[in-house]
C-alpha distance (Angstrom), angle and dihedral (degrees) to the residues before:
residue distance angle dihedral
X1 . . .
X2 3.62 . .
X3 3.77 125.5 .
X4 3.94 113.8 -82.5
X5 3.78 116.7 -117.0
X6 3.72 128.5 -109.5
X7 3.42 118.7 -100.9
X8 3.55 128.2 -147.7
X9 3.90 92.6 -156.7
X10 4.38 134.2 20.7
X11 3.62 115.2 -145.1
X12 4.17 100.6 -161.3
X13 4.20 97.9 -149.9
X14 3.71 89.7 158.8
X15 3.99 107.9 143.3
X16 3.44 97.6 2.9
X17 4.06 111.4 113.8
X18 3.56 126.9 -150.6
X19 3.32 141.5 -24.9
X20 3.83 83.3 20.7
X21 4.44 104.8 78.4
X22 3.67 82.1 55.0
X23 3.37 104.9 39.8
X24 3.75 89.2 51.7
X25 3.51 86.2 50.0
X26 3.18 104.8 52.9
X27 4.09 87.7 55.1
X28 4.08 93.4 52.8
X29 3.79 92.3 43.1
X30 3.96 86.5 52.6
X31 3.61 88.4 50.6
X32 4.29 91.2 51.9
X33 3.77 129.0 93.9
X34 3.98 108.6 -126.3
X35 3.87 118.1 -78.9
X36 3.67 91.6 29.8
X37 3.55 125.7 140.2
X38 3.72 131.0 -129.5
X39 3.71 131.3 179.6
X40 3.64 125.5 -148.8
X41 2.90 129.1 -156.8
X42 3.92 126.1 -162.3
X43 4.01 147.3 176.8
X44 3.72 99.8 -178.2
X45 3.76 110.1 87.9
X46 4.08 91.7 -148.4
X47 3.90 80.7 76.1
X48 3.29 100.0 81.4
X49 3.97 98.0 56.5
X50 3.57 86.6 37.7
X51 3.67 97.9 53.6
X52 4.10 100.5 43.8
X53 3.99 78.5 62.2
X54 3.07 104.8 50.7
X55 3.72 90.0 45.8
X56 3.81 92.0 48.7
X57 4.41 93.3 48.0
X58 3.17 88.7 41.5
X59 3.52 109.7 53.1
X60 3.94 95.8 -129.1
X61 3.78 111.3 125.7
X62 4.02 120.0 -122.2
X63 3.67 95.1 -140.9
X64 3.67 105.7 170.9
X65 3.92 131.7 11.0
X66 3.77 128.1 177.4
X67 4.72 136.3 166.7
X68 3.41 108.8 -135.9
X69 4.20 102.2 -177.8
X70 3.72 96.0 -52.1
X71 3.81 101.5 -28.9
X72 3.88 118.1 100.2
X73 3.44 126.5 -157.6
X74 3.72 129.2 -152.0
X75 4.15 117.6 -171.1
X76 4.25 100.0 -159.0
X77 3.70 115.0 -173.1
X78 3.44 109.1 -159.3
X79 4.05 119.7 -128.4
């Protein structure tokens, strides 16, 4: 597996179900300059649909992803 990126900001989503991972991230990529990274990370396995849509309607590329146990993470670049 290739080496994860750096991230610029960590968005701790652990436990929370959805809508809340993308809600929240929604709010911290608003808060981003562009090309920043932030790394989410989430329990609730509806994430991972969730986020690869969000990414794709919103124009802000999923550029790494990765299960550790039960934890995903999500590295969003914003546009």
């Amino acid at each position: 597996m290739a080496d994860a990126p750096s991230a610029d900001r960590v968005l701790d989503a652990k436990g929370l179900l959805c809508p809340m991972p993308i809600v929240k991230l929604a709010k911290i990529v608003k808060e981003m300059e562009s090309f920043q990274v932030v790394l989410l990370e989430a329990t609730d396995p509806g994430a991972i649909p969730d986020v690869i849509a969000w990414s794709k309607n919103t124009g802000h590329p999923l550029i790494h992803q990765e299960t550790v146990d039960k934890v995903m993470r999500f590295w969003i670049q914003k546009a």
